[in-house]
BAGUVO-914758 format. One record per atom (N, C-alpha, C): residue in one letter; x, y, z. Coordinates in steps of 0.1 Angstrom, whole numbers, plus 5000, padded with zeros to 4 digits. Layout:
REM residues N
AXYZ ...
//
This chain:
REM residues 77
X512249074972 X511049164972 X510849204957 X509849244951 X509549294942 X509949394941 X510049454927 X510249624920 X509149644913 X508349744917 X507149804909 X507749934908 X506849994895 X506950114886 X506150174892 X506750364892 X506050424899 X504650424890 X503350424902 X502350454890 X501250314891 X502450234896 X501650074899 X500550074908 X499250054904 X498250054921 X498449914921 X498249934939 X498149834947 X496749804953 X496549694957 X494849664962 X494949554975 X494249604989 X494249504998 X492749515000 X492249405008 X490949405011 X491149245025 X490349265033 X490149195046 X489449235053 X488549115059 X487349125065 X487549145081 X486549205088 X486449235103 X486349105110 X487249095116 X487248945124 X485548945133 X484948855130 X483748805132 X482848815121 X483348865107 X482848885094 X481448975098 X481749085103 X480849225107 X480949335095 X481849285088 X482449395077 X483749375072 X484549485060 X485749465054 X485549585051 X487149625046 X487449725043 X488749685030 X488249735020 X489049755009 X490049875004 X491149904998 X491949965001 X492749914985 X492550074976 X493650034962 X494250224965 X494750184959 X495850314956 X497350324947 X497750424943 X498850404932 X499850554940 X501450514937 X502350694940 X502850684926 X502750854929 X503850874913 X504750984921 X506050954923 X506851064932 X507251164915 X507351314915 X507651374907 X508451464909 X509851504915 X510651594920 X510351704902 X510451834911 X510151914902 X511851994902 X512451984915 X513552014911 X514851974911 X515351884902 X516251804903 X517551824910 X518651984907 X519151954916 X519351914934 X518051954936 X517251964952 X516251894954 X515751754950 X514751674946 X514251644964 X512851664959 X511751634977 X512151474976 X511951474990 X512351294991 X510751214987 X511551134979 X510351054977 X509250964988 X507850934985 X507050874993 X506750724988 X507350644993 X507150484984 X505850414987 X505650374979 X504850244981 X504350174996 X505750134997 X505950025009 X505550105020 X506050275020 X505250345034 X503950365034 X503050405024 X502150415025 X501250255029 X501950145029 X501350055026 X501250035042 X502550025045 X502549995062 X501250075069 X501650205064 X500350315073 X499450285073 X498750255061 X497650205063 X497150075066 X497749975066 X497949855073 X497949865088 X499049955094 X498750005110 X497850065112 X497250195106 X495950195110 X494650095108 X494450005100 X493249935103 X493549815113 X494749775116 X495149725129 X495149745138 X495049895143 X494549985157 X493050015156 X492650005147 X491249965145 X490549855148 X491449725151 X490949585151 X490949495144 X491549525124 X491549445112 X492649385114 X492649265107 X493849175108 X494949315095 X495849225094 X497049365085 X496449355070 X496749465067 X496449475051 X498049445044 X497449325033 X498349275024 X498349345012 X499049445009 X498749524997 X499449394981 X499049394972 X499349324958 X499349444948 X500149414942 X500649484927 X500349394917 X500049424907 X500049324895 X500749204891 X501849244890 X502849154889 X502949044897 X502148924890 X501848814894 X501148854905 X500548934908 X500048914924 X501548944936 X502648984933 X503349014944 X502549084953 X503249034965 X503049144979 X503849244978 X503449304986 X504349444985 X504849494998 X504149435007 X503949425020 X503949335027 X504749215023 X504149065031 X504749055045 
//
């Protein structure tokens, strides 16, 4: 699996099966614990990517493949 830097946006896009529409989808995390020795748990990448990939799936869209730069990795595959 790849390692992306926090800060990295990601971009998925896929069409409505019968090509009725698509929905596109970029976004970037920057986790920033403000207090180190008690740091909030981080929110990754890879969760937000699932979520939103399950939701446009309960919607009816095939899954969203989120990409980072880096060659085009998946992040999500």
């Amino acid at each position: 699996m790849a390692v992306f830097d926090e800060g990295t946006k990601f971009r998925a896009m896929v069409d409505f099966p019968g090509n009725t529409g698509f929905v596109e989808v970029e976004f970037s995390v920057t986790n920033n614990p403000m207090d180190q020795t008690n740091p909030a748990p981080a929110v990754t990448a890879l969760e937000i990517a699932q979520a939103i990939s399950a939701k446009a799936v309960a919607k009816g869209y095939p899954p969203l493949v989120f990409r980072g730069p880096q060659a085009a990795a998946d992040l999500n595959p």
